[in-house]
C-alpha positions as CSV (number, residue, x, y, z in Angstrom):
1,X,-27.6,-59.2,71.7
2,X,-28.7,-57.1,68.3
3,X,-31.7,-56.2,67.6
4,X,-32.8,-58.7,65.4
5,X,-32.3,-61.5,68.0
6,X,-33.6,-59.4,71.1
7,X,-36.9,-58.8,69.1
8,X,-36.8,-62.7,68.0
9,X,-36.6,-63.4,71.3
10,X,-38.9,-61.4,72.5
11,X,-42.0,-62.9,70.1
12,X,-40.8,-66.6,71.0
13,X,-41.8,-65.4,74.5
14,X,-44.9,-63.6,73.5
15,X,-46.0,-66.7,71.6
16,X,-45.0,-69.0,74.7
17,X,-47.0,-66.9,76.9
18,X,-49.7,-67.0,74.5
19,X,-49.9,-70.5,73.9
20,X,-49.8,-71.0,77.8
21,X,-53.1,-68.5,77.8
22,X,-55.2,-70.4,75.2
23,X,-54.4,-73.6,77.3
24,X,-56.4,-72.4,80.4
25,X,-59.7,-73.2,78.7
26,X,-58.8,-76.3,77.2
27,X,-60.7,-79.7,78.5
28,X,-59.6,-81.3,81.5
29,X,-59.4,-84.6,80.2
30,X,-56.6,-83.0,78.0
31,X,-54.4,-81.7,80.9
32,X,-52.0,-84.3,80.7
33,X,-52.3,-84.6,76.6
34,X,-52.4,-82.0,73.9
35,X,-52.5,-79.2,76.7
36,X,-49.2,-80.8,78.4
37,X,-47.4,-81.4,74.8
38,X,-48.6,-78.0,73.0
39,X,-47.5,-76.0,76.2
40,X,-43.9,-77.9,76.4
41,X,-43.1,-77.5,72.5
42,X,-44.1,-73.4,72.7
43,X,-42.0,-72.9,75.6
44,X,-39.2,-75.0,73.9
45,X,-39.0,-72.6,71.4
46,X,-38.2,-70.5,73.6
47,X,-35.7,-72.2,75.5
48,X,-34.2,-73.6,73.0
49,X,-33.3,-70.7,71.1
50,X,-31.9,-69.1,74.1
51,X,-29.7,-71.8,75.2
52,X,-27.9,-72.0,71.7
53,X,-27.9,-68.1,71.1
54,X,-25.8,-68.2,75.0
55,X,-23.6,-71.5,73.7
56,X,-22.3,-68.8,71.1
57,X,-22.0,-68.5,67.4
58,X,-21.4,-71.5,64.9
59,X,-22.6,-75.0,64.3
60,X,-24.1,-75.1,68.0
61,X,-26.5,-71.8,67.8
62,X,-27.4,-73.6,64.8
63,X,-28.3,-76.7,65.7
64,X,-30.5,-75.3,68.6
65,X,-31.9,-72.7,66.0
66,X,-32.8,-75.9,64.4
67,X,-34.6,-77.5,67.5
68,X,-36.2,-74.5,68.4
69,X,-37.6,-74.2,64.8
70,X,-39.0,-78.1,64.8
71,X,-40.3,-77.6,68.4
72,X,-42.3,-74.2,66.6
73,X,-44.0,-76.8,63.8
74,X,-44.9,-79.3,66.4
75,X,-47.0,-76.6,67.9
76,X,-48.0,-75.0,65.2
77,X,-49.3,-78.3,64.3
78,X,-51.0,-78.8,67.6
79,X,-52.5,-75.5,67.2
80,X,-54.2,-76.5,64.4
81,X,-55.7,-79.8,66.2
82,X,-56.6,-77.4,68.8
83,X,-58.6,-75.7,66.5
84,X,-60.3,-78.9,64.9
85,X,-61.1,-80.1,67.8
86,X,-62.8,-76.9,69.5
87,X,-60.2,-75.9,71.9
88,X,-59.6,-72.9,70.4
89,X,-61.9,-70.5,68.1
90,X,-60.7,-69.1,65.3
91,X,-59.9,-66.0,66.3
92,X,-57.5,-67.7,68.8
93,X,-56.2,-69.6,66.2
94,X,-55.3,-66.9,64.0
95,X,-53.4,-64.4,66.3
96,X,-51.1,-67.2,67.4
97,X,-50.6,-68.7,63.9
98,X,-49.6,-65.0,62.7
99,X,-47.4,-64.8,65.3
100,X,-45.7,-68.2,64.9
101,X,-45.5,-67.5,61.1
102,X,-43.4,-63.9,62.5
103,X,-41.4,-66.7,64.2
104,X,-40.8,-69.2,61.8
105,X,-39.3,-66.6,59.2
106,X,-36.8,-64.9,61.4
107,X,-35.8,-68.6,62.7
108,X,-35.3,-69.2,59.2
109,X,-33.6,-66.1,58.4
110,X,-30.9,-66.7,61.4
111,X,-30.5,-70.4,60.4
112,X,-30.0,-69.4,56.7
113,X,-27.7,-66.4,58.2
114,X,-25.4,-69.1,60.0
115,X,-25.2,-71.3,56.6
116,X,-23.9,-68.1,55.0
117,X,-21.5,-67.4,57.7
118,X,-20.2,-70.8,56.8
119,X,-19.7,-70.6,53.7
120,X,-17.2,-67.7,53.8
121,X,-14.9,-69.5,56.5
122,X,-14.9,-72.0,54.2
């Protein structure tokens, strides 16, 4: 594994085990709500990026690169309803939007990296 993708992976992991912290203190009427759905989307991430990176190069990595990055909007997007709705202060907020944005662009980068990859076996 390079670099790149070892210290991709090991933020996606960082955030998961982030957003699983924050969800400790959240309501207990949420448990089987926005707590379930935000912790299942962060550690999808996760997982998702993993499976495709070990199903190999190409159209596949890609299309989990592509799961993986929806799965980090829907809980960046949860986050932020977390945050409206006082489940989380802002301080909370912030660190794991920062890291999600760290995310996001290397996602994007290896996404973008595989369309260009593409292109020249073309």
């Amino acid at each position: 594994m390079s670099k790149f993708h070892e210290k991709l992976k090991l933020k996606i992991d960082q955030y998961a085990h982030l957003v699983y912290s924050l969800t400790k203190d959240f309501p207990r009427e949420e448990l089987f709500g926005i707590t379930s759905q935000l912790k299942r989307a962060a550690l999808s991430v996760l997982l998702n990026y993993i499976e495709g990176y070990a199903r190999g190069g190409g159209k596949v990595n890609k299309n989990f690169l592509k799961i993986s990055y929806g799965s980090l909007k829907e809980s960046e997007h949860l986050l932020l309803f977390s945050l409206k709705e006082g489940y989380l202060n802002q301080e909370q907020y912030d660190q794991a939007a920062k890291l999600a944005d760290e995310i996001g662009a290397m996602l994007w980068k290896s996404i973008e990296g595989i369309n260009d990859k593409s292109q020249i076996d073309s």
